[in-house]
PyMOL Python script that loads the backbone (N, CA, C, O; Angstrom):
from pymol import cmd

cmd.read_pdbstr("""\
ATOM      1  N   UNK A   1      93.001  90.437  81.528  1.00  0.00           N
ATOM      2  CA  UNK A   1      93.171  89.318  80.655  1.00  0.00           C
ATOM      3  C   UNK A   1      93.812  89.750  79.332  1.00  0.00           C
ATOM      4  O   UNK A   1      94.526  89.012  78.654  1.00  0.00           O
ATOM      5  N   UNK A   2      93.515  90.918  79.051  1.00  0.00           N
ATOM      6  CA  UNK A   2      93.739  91.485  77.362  1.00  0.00           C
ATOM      7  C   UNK A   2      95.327  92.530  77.440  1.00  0.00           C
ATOM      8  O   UNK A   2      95.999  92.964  76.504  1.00  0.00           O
ATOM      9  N   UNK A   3      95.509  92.660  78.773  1.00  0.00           N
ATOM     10  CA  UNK A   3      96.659  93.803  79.187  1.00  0.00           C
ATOM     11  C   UNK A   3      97.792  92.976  78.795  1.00  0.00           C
ATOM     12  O   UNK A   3      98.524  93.099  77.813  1.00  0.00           O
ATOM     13  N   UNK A   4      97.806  92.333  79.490  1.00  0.00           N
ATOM     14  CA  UNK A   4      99.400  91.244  79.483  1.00  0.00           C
ATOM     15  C   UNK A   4      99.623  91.110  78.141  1.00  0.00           C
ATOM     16  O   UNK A   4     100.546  91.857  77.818  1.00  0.00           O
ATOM     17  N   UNK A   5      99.045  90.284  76.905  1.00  0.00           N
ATOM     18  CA  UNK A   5      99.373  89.810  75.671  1.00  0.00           C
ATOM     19  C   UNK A   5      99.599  90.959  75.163  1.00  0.00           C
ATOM     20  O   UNK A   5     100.441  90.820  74.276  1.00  0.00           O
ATOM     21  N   UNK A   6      99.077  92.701  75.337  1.00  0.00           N
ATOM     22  CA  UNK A   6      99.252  93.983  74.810  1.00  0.00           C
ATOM     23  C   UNK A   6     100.163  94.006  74.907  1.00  0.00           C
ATOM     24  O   UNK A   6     100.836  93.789  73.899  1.00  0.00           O
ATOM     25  N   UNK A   7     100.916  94.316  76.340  1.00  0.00           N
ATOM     26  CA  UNK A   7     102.059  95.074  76.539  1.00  0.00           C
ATOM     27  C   UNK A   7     103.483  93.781  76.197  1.00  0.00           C
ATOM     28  O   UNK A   7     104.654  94.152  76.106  1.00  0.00           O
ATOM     29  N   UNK A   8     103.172  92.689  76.088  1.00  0.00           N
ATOM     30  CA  UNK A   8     104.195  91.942  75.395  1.00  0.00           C
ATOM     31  C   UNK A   8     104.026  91.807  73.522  1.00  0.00           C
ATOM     32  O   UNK A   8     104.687  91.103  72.758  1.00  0.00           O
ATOM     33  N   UNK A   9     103.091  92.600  73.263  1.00  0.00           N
ATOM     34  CA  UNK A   9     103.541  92.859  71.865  1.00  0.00           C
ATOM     35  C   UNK A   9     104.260  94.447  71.362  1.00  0.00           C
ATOM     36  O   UNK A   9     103.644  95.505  71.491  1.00  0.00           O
ATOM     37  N   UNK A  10     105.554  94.355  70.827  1.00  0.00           N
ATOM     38  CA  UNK A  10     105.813  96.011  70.566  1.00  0.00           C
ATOM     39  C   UNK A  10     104.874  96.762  70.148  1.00  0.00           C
ATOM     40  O   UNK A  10     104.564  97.862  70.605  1.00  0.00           O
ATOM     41  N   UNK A  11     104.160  95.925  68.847  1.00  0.00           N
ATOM     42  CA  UNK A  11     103.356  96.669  67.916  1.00  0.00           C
ATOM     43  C   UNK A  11     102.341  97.534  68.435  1.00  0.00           C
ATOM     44  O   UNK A  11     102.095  98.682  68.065  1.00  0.00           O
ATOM     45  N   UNK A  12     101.595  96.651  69.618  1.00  0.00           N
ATOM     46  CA  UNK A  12     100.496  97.247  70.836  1.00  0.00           C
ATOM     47  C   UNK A  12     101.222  97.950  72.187  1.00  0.00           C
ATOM     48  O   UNK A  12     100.643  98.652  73.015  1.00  0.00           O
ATOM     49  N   UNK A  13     102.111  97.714  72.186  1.00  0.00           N
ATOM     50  CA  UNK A  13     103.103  98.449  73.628  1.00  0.00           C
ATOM     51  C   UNK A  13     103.272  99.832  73.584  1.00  0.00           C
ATOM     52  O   UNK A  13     103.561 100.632  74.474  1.00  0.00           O
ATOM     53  N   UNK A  14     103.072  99.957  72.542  1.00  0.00           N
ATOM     54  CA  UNK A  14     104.057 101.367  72.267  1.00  0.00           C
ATOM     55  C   UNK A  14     102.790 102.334  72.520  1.00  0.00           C
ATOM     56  O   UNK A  14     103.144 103.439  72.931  1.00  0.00           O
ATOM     57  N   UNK A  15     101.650 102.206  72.398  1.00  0.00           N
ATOM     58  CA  UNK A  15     100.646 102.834  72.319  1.00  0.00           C
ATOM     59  C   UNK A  15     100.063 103.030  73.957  1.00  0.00           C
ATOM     60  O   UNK A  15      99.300 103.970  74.182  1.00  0.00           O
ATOM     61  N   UNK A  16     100.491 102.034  75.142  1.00  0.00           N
ATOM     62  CA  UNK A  16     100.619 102.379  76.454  1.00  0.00           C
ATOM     63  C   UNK A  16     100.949 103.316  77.432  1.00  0.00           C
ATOM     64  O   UNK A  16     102.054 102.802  77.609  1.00  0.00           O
ATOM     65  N   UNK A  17     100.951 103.963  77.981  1.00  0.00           N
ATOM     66  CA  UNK A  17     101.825 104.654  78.920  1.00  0.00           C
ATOM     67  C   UNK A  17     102.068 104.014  80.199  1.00  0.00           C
ATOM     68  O   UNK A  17     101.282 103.611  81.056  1.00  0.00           O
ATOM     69  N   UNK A  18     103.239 104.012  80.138  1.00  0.00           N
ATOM     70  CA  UNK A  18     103.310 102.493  81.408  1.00  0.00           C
ATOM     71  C   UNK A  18     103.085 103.235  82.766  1.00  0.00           C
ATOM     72  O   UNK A  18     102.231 102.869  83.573  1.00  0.00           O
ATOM     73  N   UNK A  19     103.873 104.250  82.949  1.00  0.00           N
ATOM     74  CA  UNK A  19     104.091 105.031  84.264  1.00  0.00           C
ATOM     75  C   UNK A  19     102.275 105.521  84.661  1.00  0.00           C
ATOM     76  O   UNK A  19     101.917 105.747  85.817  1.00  0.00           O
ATOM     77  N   UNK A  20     101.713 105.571  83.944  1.00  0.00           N
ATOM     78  CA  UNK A  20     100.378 105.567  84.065  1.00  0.00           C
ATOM     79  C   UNK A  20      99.519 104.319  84.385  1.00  0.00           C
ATOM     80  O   UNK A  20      98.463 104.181  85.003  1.00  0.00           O
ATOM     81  N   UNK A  21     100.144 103.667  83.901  1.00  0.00           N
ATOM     82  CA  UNK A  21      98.965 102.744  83.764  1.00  0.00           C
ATOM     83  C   UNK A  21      99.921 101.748  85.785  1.00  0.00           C
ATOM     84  O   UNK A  21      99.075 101.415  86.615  1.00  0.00           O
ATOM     85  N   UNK A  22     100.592 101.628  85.955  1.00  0.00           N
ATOM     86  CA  UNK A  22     101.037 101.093  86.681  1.00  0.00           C
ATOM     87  C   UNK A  22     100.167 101.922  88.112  1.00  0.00           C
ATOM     88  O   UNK A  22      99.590 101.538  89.130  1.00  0.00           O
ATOM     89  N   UNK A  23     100.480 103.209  87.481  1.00  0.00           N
ATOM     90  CA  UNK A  23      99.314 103.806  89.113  1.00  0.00           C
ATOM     91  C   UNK A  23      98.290 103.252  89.057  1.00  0.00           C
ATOM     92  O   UNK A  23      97.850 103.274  90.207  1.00  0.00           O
ATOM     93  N   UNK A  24      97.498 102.670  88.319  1.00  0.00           N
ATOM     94  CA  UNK A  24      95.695 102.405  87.774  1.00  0.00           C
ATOM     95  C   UNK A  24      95.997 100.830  87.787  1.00  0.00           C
ATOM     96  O   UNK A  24      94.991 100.188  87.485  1.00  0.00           O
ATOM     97  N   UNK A  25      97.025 100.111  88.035  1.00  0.00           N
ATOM     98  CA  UNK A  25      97.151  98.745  87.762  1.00  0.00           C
ATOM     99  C   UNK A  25      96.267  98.036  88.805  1.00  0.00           C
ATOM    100  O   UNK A  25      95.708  97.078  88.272  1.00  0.00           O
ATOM    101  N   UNK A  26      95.974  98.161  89.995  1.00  0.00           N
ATOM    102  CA  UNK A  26      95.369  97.688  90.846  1.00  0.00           C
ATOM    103  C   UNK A  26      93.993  97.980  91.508  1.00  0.00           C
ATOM    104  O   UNK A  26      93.476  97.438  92.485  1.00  0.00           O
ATOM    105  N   UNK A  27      93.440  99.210  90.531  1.00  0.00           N
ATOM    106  CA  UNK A  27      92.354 100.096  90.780  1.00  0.00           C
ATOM    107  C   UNK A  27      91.066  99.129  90.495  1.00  0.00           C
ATOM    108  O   UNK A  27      90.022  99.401  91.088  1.00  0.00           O
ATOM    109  N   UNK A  28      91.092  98.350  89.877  1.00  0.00           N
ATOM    110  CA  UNK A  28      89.488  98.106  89.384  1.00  0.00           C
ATOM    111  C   UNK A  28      88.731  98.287  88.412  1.00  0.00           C
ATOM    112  O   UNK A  28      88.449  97.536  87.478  1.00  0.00           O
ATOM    113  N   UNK A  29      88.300  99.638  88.730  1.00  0.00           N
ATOM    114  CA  UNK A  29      87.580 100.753  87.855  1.00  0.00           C
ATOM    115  C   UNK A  29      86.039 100.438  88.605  1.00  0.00           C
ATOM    116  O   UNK A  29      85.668  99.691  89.510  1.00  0.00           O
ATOM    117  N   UNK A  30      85.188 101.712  87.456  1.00  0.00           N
ATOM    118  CA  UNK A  30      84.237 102.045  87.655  1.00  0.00           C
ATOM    119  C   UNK A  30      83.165 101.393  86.326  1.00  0.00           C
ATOM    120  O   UNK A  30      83.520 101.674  85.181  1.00  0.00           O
ATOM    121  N   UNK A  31      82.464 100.926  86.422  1.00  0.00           N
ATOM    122  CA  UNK A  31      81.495 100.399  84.725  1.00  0.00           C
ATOM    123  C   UNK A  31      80.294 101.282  85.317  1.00  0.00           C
ATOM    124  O   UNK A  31      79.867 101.040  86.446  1.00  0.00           O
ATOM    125  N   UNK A  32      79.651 102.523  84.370  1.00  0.00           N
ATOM    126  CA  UNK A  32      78.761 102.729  84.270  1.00  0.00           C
ATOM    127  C   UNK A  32      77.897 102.167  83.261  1.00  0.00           C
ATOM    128  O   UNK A  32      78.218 102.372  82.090  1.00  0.00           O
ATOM    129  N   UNK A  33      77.027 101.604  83.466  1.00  0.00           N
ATOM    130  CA  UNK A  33      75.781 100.710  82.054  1.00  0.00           C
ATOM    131  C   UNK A  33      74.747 101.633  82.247  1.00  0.00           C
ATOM    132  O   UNK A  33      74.724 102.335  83.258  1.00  0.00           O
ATOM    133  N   UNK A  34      73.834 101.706  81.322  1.00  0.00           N
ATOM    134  CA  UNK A  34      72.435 102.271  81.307  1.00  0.00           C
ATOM    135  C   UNK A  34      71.713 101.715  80.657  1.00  0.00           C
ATOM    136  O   UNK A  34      71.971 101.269  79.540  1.00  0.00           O
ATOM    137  N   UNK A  35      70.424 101.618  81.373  1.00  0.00           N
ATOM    138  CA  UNK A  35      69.007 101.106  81.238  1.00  0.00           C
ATOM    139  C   UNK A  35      68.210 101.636  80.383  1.00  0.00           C
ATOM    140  O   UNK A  35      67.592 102.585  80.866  1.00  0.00           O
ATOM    141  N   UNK A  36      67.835 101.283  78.696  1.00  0.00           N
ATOM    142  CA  UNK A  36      67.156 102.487  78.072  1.00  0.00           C
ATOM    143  C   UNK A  36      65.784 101.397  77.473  1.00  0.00           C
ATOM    144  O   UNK A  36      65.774 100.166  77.514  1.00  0.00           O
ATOM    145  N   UNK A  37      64.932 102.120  77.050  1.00  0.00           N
ATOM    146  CA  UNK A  37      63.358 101.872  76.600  1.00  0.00           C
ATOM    147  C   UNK A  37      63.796 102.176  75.690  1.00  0.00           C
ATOM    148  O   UNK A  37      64.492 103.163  75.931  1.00  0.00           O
ATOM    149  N   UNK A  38      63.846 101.830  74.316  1.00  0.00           N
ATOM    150  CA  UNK A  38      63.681 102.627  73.084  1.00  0.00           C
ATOM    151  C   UNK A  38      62.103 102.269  72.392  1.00  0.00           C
ATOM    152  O   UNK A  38      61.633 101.150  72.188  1.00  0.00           O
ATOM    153  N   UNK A  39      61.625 103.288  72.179  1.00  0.00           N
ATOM    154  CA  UNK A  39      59.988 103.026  71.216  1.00  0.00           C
ATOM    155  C   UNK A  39      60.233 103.496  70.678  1.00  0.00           C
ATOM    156  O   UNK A  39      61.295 104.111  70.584  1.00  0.00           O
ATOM    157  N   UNK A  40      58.757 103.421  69.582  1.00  0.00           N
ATOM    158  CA  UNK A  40      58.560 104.053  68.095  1.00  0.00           C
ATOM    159  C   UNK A  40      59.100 105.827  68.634  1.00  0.00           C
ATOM    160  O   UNK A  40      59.878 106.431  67.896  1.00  0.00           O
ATOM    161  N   UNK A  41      58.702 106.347  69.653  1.00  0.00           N
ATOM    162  CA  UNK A  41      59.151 107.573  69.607  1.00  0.00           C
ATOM    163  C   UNK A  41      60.161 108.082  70.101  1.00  0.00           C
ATOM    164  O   UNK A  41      60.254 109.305  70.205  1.00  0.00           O
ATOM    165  N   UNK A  42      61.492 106.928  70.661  1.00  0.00           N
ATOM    166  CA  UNK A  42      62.878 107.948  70.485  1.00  0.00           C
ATOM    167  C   UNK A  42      62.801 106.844  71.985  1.00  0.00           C
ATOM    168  O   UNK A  42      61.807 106.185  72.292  1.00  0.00           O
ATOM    169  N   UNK A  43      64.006 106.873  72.691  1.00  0.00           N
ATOM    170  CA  UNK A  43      65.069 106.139  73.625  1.00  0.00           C
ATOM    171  C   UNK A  43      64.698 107.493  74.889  1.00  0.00           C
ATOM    172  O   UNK A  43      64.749 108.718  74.776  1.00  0.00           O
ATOM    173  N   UNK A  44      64.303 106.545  76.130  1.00  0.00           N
ATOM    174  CA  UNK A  44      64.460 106.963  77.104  1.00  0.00           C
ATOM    175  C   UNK A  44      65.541 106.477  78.462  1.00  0.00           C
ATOM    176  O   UNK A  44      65.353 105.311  78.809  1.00  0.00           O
ATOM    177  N   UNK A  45      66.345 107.036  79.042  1.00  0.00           N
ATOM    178  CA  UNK A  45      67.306 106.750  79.044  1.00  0.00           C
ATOM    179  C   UNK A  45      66.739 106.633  81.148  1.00  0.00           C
ATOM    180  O   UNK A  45      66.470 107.592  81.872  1.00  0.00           O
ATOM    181  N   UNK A  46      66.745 104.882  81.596  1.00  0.00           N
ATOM    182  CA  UNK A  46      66.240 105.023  82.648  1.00  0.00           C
ATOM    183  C   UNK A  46      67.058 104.906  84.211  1.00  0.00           C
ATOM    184  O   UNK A  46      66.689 104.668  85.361  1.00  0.00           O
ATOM    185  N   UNK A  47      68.343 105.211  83.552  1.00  0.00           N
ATOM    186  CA  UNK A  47      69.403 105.166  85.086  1.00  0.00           C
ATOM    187  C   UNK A  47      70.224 106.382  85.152  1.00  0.00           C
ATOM    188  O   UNK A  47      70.799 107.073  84.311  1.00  0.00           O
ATOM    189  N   UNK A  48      70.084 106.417  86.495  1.00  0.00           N
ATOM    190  CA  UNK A  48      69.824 107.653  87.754  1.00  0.00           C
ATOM    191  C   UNK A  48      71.052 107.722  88.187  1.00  0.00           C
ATOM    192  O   UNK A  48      70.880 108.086  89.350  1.00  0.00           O
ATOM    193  N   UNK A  49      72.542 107.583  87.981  1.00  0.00           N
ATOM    194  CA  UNK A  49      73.688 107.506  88.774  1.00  0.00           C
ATOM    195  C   UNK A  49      74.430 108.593  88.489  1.00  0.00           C
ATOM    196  O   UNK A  49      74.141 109.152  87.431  1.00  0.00           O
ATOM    197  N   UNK A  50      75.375 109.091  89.185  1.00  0.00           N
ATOM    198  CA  UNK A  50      76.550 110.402  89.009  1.00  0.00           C
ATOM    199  C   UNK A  50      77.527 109.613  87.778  1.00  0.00           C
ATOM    200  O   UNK A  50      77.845 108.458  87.493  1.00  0.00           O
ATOM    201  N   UNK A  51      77.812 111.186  87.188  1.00  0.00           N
ATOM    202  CA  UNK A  51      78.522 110.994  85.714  1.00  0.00           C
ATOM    203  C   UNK A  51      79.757 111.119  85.753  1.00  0.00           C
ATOM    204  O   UNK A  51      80.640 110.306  85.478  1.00  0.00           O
ATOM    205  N   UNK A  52      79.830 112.543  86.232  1.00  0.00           N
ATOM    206  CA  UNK A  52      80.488 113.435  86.758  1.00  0.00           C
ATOM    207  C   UNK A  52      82.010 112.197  87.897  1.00  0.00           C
ATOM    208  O   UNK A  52      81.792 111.414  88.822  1.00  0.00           O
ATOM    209  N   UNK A  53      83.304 112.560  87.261  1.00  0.00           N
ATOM    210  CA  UNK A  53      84.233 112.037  87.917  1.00  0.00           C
ATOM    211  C   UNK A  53      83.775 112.375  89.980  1.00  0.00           C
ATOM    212  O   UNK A  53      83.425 111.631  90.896  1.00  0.00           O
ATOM    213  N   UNK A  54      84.061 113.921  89.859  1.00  0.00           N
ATOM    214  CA  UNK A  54      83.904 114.556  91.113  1.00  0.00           C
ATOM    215  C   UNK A  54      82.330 113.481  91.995  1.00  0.00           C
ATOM    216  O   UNK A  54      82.565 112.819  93.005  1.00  0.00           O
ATOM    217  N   UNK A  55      81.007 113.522  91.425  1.00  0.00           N
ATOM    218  CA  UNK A  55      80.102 112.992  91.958  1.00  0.00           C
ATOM    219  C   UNK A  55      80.327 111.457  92.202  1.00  0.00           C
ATOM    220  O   UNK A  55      79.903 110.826  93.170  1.00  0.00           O
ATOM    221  N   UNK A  56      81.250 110.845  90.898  1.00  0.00           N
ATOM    222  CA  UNK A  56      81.538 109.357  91.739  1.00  0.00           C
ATOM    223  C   UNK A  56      82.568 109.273  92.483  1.00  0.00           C
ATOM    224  O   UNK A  56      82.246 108.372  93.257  1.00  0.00           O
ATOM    225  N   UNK A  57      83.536 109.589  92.754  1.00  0.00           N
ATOM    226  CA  UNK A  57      84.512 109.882  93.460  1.00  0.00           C
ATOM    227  C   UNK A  57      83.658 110.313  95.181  1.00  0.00           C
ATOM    228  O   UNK A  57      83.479 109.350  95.927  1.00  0.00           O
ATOM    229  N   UNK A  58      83.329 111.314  95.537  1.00  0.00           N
ATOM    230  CA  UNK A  58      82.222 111.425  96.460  1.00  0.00           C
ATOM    231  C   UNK A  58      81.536 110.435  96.648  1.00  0.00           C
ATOM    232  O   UNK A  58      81.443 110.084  97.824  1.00  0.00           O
ATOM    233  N   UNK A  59      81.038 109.875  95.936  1.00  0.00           N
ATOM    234  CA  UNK A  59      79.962 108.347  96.393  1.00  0.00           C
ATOM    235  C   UNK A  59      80.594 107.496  96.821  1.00  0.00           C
ATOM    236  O   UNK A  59      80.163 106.652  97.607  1.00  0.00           O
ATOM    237  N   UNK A  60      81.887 107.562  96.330  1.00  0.00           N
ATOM    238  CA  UNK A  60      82.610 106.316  96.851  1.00  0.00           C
ATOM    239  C   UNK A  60      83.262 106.854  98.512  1.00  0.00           C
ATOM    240  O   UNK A  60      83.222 106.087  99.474  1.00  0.00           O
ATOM    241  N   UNK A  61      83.720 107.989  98.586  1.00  0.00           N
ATOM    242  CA  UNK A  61      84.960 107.594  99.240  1.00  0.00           C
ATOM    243  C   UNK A  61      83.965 107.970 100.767  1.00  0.00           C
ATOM    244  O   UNK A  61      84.417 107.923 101.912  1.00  0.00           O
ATOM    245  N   UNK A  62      82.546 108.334 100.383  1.00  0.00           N
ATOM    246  CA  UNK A  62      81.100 108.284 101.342  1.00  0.00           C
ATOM    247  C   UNK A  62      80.925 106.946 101.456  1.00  0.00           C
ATOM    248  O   UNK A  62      80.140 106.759 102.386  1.00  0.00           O
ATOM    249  N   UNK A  63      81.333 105.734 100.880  1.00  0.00           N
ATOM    250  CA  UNK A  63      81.193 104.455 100.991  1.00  0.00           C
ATOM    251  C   UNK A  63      79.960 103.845 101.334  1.00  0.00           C
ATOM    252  O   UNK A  63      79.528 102.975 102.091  1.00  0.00           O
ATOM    253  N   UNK A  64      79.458 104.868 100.237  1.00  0.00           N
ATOM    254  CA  UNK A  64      77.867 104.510 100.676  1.00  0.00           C
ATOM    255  C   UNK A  64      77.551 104.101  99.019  1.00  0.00           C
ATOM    256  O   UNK A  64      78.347 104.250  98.092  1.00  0.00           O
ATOM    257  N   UNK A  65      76.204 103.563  98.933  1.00  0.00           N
ATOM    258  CA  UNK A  65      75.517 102.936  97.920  1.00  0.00           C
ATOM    259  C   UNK A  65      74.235 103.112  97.787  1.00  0.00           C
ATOM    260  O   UNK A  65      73.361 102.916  98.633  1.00  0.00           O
ATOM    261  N   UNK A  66      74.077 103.671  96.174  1.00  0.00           N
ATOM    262  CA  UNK A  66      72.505 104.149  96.105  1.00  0.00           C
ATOM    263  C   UNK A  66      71.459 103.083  96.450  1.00  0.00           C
ATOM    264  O   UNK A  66      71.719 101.956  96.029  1.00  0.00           O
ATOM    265  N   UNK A  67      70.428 103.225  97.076  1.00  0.00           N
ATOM    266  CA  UNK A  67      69.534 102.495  97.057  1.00  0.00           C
ATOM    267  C   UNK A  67      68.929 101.625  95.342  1.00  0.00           C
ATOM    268  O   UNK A  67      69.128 101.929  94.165  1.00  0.00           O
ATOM    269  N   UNK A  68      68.536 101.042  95.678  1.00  0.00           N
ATOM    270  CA  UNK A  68      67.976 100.576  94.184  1.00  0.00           C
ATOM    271  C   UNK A  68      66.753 101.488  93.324  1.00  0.00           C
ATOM    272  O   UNK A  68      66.607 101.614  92.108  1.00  0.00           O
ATOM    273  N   UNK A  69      65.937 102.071  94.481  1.00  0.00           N
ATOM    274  CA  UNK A  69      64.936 102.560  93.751  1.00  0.00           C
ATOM    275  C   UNK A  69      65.790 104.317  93.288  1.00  0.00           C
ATOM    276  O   UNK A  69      65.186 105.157  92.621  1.00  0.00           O
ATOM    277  N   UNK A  70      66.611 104.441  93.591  1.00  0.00           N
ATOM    278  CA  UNK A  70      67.495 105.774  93.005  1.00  0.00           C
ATOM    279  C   UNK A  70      68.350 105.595  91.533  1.00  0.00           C
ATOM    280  O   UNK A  70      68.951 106.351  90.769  1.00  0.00           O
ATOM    281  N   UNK A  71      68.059 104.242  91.596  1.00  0.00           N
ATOM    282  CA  UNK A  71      68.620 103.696  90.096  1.00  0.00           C
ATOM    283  C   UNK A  71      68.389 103.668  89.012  1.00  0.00           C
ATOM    284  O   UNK A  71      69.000 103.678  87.944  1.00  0.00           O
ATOM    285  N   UNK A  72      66.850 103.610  89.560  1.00  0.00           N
ATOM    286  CA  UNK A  72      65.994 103.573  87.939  1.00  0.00           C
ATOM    287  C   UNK A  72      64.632 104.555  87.990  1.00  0.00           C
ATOM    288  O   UNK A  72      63.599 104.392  88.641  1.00  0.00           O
ATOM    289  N   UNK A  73      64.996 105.609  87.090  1.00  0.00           N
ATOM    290  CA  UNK A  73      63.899 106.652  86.666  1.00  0.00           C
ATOM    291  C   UNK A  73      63.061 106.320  85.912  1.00  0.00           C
ATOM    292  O   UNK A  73      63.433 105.588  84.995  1.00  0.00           O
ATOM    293  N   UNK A  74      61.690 106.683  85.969  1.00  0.00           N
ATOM    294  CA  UNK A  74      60.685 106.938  85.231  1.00  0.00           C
ATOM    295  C   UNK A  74      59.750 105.428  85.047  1.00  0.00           C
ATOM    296  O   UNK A  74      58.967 105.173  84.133  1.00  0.00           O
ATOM    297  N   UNK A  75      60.051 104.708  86.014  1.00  0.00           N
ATOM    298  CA  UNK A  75      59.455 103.464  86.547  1.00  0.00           C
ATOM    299  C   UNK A  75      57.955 103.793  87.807  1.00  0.00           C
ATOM    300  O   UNK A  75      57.872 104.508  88.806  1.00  0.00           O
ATOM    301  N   UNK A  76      57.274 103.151  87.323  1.00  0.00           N
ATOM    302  CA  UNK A  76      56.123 103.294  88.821  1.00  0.00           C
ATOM    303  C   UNK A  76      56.687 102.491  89.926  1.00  0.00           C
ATOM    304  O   UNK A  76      57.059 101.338  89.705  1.00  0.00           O
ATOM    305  N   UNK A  77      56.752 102.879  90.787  1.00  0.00           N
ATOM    306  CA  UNK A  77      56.688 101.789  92.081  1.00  0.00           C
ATOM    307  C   UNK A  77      55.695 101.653  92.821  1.00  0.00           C
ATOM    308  O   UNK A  77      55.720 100.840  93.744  1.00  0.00           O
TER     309      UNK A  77
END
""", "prot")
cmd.dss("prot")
cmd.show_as("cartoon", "prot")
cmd.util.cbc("prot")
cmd.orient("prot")
């Protein structure tokens, strides 16, 4: 939604790399979010997923999907 009005302004164009971005034009992407507790004594940080390019890359092209309870640490079940 925000790409198109960029790359038709010079002012914002120039700051693109097109030949790049044209390989990645149809990709998607990846959104990692995280789940955190913060208390009086400091942020605990409660999701469990690969960070690491190499480990998501592997998850995917395994075309597999973590279970839910692999998602979230330091929860009772």
């Amino acid at each position: 939604m925000l790409l198109e009005p960029a790359l038709a302004d010079p002012t914002l164009a120039k700051y693109f790399n097109l030949e790049v971005l044209q390989r990645f034009r149809n990709f998607g992407g990846v959104r990692i979010e995280d789940d955190v507790v913060v208390t009086a004594d400091g942020v605990d940080l409660l999701t469990d997923v690969p960070r690491q390019v190499e480990d998501i890359e592997t998850l995917m092209a395994e075309g597999r999907k973590l279970p839910k309870d692999q998602l979230v640490l330091g929860l009772e079940h």
